[in-house]
Backbone as a ProteinNet text record, in pm:
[ID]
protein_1_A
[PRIMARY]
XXXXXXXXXXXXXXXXXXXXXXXXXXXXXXXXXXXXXXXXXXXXXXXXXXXXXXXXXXXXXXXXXXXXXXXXXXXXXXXXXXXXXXXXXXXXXXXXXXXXXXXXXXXXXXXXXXX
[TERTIARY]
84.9	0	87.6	56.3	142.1	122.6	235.4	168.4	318.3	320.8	389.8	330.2	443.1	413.6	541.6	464.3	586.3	627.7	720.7	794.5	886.5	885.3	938.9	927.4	765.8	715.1	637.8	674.8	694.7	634	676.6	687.2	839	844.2	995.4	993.2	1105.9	1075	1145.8	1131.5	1151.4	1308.1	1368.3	1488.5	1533.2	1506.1	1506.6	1558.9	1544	1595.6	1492.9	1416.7	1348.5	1408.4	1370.4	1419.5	1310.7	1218.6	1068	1170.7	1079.5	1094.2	1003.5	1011.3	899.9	893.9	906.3	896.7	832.9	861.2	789.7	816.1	651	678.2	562.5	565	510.5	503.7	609.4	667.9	823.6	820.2	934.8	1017.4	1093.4	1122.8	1213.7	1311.2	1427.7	1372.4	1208.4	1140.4	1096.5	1037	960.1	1036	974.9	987.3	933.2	960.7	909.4	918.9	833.7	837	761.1	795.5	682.7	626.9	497.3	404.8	380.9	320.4	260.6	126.4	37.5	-45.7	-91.6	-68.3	-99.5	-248.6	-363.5	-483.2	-528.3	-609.1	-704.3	-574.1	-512.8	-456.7	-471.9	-406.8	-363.2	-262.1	-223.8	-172.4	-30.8	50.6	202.9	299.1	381.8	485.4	649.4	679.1	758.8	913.4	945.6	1052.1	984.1	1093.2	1119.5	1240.3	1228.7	1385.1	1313.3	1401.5	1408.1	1418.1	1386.2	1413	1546.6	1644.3	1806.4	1872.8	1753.5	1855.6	1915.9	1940.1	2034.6	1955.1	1781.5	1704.4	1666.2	1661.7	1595.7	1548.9	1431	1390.6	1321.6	1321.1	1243.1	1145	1042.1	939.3	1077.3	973.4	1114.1	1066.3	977.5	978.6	1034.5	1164.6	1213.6	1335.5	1387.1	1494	1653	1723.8	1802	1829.3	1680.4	1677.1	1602.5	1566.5	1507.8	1615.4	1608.7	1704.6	1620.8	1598.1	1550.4	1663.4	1593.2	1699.1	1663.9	1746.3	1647.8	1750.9	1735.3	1822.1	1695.5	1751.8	1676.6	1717.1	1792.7	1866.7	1726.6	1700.3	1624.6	1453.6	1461	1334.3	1258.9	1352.9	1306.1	1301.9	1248.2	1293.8	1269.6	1421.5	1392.2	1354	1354.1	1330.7	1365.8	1534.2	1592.7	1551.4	1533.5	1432.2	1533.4	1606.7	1670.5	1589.7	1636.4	1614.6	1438.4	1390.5	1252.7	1148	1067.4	983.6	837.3	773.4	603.6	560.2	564.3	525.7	558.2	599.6	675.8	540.7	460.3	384.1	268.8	251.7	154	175.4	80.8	61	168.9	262.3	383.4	315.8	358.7	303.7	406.2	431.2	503.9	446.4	519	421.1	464.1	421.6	481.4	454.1	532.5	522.7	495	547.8	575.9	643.1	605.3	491.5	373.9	306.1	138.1	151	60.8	55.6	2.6	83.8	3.1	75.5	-18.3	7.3	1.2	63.5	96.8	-8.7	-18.7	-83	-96.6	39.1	95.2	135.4	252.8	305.9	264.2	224.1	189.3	335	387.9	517.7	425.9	483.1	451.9	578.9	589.8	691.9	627.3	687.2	598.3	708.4	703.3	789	688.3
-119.6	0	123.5	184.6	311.6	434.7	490.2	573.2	662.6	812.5	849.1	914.5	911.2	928.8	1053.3	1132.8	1283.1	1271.3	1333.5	1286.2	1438.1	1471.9	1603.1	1712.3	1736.7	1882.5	1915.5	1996.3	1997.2	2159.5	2215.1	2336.7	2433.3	2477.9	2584.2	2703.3	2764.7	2900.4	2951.8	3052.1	3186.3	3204.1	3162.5	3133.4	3022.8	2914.2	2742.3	2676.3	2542.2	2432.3	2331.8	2273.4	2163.5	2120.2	1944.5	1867.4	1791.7	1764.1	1671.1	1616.1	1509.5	1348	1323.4	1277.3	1194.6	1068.7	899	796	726.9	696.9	675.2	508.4	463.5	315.3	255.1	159.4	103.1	163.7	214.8	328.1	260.6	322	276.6	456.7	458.5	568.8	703.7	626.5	646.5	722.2	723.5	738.5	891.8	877.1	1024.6	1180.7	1282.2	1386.7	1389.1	1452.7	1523.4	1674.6	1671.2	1828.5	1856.2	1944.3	1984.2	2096.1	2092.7	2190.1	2230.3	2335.9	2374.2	2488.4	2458.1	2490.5	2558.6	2700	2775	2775.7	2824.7	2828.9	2966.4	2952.5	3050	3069.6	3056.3	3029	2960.9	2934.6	2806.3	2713.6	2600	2559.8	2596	2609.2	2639.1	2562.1	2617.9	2544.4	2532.8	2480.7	2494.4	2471.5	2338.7	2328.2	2173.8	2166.7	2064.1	2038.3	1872	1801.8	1711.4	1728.1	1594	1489.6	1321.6	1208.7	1186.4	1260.3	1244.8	1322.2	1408.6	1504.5	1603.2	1648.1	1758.8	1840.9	1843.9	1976.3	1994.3	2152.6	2206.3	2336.8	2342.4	2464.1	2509.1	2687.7	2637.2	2835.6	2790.3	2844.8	3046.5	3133.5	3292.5	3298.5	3263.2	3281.7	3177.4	3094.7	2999.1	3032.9	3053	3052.6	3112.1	3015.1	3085	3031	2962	2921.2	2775.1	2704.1	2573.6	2490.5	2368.5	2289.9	2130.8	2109.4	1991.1	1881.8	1766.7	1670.7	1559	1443	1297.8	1181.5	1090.1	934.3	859.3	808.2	705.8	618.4	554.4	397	397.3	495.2	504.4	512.2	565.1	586.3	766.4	827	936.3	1088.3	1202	1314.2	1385.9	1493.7	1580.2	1725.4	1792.5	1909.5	1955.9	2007.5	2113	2215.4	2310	2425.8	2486.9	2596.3	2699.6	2842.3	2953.3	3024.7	3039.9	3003.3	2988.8	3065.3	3098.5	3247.7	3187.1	3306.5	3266.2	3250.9	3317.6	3264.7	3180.7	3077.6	2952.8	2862	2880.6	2830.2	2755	2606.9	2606.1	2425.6	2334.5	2191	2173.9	2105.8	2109.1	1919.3	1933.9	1793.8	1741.9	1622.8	1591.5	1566.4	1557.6	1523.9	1471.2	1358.7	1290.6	1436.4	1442	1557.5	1507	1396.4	1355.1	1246.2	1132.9	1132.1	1111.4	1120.7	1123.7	1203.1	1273.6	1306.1	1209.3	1277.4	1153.2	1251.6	1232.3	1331.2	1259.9	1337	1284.5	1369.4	1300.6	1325.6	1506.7	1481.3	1614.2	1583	1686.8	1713.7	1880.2	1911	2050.5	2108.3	2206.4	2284.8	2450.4	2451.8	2583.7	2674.4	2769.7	2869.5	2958.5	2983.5	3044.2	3073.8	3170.6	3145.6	3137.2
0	0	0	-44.6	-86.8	18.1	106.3	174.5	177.2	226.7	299.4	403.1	466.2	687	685.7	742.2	756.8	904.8	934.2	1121.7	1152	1236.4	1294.4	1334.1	1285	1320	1516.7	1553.1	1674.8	1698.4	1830.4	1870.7	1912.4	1794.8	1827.4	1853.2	1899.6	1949.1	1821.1	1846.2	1645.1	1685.4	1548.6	1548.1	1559.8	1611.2	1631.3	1492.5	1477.3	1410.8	1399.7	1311.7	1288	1147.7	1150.5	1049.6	1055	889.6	903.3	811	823.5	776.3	689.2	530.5	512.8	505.3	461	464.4	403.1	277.5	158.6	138.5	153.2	138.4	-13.9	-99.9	-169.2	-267.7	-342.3	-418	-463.9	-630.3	-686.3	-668.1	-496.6	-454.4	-546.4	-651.4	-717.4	-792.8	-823	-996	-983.6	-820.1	-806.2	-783.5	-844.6	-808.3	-687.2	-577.8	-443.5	-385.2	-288.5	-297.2	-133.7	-46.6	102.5	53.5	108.2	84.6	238	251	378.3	359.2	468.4	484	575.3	611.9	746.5	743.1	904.1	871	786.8	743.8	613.4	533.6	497.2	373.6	301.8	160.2	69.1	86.5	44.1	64.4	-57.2	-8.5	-91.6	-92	-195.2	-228.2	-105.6	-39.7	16.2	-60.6	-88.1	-182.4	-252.5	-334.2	-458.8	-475	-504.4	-503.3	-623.5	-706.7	-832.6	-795.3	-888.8	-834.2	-803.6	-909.7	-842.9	-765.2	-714.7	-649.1	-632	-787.3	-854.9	-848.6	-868	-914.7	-792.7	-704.3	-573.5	-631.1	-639.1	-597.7	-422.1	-430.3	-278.4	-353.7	-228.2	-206.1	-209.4	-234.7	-225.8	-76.6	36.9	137.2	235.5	207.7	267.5	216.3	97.8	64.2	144.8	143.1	240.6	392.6	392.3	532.8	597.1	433.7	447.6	301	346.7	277.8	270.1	133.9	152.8	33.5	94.9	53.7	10.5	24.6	18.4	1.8	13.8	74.3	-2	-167.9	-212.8	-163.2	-91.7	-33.6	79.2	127.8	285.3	216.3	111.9	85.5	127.7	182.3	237.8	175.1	167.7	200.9	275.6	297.3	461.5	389.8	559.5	547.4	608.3	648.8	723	723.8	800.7	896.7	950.3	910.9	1004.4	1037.1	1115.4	1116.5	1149.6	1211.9	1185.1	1230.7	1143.4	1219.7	1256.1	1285.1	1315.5	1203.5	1112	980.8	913.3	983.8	931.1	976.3	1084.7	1160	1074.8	1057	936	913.1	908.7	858.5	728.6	741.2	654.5	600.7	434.1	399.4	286.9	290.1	202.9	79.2	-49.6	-174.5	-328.4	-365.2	-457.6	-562.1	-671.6	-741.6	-907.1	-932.6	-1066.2	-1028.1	-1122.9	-1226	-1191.4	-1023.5	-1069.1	-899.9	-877.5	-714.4	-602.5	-506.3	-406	-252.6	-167.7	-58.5	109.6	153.5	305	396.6	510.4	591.6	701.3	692.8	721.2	847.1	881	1017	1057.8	1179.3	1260.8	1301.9	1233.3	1288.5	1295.9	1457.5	1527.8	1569.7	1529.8	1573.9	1659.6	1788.1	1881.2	2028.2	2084.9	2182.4	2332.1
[MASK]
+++++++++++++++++++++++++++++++++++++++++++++++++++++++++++++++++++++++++++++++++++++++++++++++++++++++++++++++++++

Protein backbone atom coordinates (compact mmCIF):
# COMPACT_ATOMS: atom_id res chain seq x y z
CA UNK A 1 0.00 0.00 0.00
CA UNK A 2 1.42 3.12 -0.87
CA UNK A 3 1.68 5.73 1.75
CA UNK A 4 3.90 8.49 2.99
CA UNK A 5 4.14 9.29 6.87
CA UNK A 6 5.86 12.83 7.57
CA UNK A 7 7.94 12.86 11.22
CA UNK A 8 9.39 16.03 12.94
CA UNK A 9 7.15 18.82 13.20
CA UNK A 10 6.95 19.97 16.75
CA UNK A 11 6.87 23.37 18.71
CA UNK A 12 9.95 25.84 18.27
CA UNK A 13 10.75 29.00 19.49
CA UNK A 14 11.51 31.86 16.45
CA UNK A 15 14.89 31.33 15.48
CA UNK A 16 15.07 27.42 16.31
CA UNK A 17 15.96 24.32 14.11
CA UNK A 18 13.49 21.64 12.88
CA UNK A 19 14.19 18.67 10.50
CA UNK A 20 10.68 16.71 9.03
CA UNK A 21 10.94 13.48 7.76
CA UNK A 22 9.00 11.95 5.13
CA UNK A 23 8.97 7.96 4.64
CA UNK A 24 7.90 6.75 1.59
CA UNK A 25 6.78 3.15 1.38
CA UNK A 26 5.11 1.03 -1.69
CA UNK A 27 6.68 3.28 -4.18
CA UNK A 28 9.35 2.77 -6.86
CA UNK A 29 11.23 5.69 -4.54
CA UNK A 30 14.28 6.46 -7.17
CA UNK A 31 11.40 7.38 -9.96
CA UNK A 32 9.60 10.25 -8.06
CA UNK A 33 9.87 13.87 -8.08
CA UNK A 34 9.09 15.23 -4.44
CA UNK A 35 8.37 18.29 -2.97
CA UNK A 36 6.83 19.84 1.02
CA UNK A 37 4.05 21.90 0.85
CA UNK A 38 2.61 23.74 3.78
CA UNK A 39 -0.46 24.90 4.84
CA UNK A 40 -0.99 27.75 7.47
CA UNK A 41 -4.83 28.29 8.71
CA UNK A 42 -7.04 30.50 6.13
CA UNK A 43 -4.57 30.29 3.74
CA UNK A 44 -3.63 28.06 0.69
CA UNK A 45 -1.72 25.60 0.64
CA UNK A 46 2.03 26.39 -0.92
CA UNK A 47 4.85 25.44 -2.28
CA UNK A 48 7.59 24.94 0.16
CA UNK A 49 10.52 23.28 -1.82
CA UNK A 50 11.19 20.64 -4.59
CA UNK A 51 13.85 18.02 -5.03
CA UNK A 52 14.08 15.94 -8.33
CA UNK A 53 14.13 12.09 -8.34
CA UNK A 54 18.06 12.45 -8.43
CA UNK A 55 18.56 15.05 -6.49
CA UNK A 56 20.35 17.59 -8.55
CA UNK A 57 17.04 19.76 -9.15
CA UNK A 58 15.96 22.06 -5.73
CA UNK A 59 13.91 24.64 -5.98
CA UNK A 60 12.43 26.37 -2.78
CA UNK A 61 9.39 28.45 -2.06
CA UNK A 62 11.14 32.93 -2.26
CA UNK A 63 9.79 32.82 1.37
CA UNK A 64 12.14 29.99 2.68
CA UNK A 65 14.94 30.53 0.64
CA UNK A 66 18.02 30.85 2.41
CA UNK A 67 16.77 29.21 5.33
CA UNK A 68 15.08 25.74 4.48
CA UNK A 69 17.05 22.90 2.78
CA UNK A 70 15.50 19.91 1.53
CA UNK A 71 16.99 16.71 0.54
CA UNK A 72 16.48 12.98 0.18
CA UNK A 73 18.22 9.34 0.74
CA UNK A 74 16.77 7.06 -2.13
CA UNK A 75 18.67 3.97 -0.34
CA UNK A 76 16.25 5.04 2.85
CA UNK A 77 13.34 5.86 0.85
CA UNK A 78 13.06 9.36 2.38
CA UNK A 79 12.94 13.14 2.01
CA UNK A 80 13.92 15.80 4.61
CA UNK A 81 13.31 19.10 5.47
CA UNK A 82 15.93 21.13 7.23
CA UNK A 83 14.32 24.26 8.97
CA UNK A 84 16.70 27.00 10.04
CA UNK A 85 16.15 30.25 11.16
CA UNK A 86 12.53 29.89 11.85
CA UNK A 87 9.84 32.48 12.20
CA UNK A 88 6.04 32.66 13.16
CA UNK A 89 5.26 32.65 9.81
CA UNK A 90 6.76 29.53 9.31
CA UNK A 91 3.84 28.30 11.60
CA UNK A 92 1.54 26.06 9.36
CA UNK A 93 0.61 21.91 8.58
CA UNK A 94 3.83 21.09 6.54
CA UNK A 95 3.04 17.94 3.99
CA UNK A 96 5.04 15.91 2.03
CA UNK A 97 4.21 15.24 -1.75
CA UNK A 98 4.81 12.91 -4.58
CA UNK A 99 5.23 15.57 -7.42
CA UNK A 100 5.76 13.55 -10.66
CA UNK A 101 4.92 11.32 -12.26
CA UNK A 102 1.38 11.24 -10.69
CA UNK A 103 0.56 13.06 -7.14
CA UNK A 104 0.03 11.53 -4.06
CA UNK A 105 0.07 13.31 -0.59
CA UNK A 106 0.97 12.84 3.05
CA UNK A 107 -0.83 13.26 5.92
CA UNK A 108 0.95 16.14 7.21
CA UNK A 109 3.06 17.14 10.17
CA UNK A 110 1.89 20.51 12.61
CA UNK A 111 5.18 22.85 12.89
CA UNK A 112 4.52 25.84 15.28
CA UNK A 113 6.92 28.70 15.74
CA UNK A 114 5.98 30.44 18.81
CA UNK A 115 7.89 31.46 21.82
Amino acid sequence: QAQLVESGGGLVEPGGSLRLSCAASGFIFNNLDMGWYRQAPGKERELVAFINSNGYRRDYGDSVKGRFTISRDNSAKKVYLQMNSLKSEDTAVYYCKVVRPFEYWGQGTQVTVSS
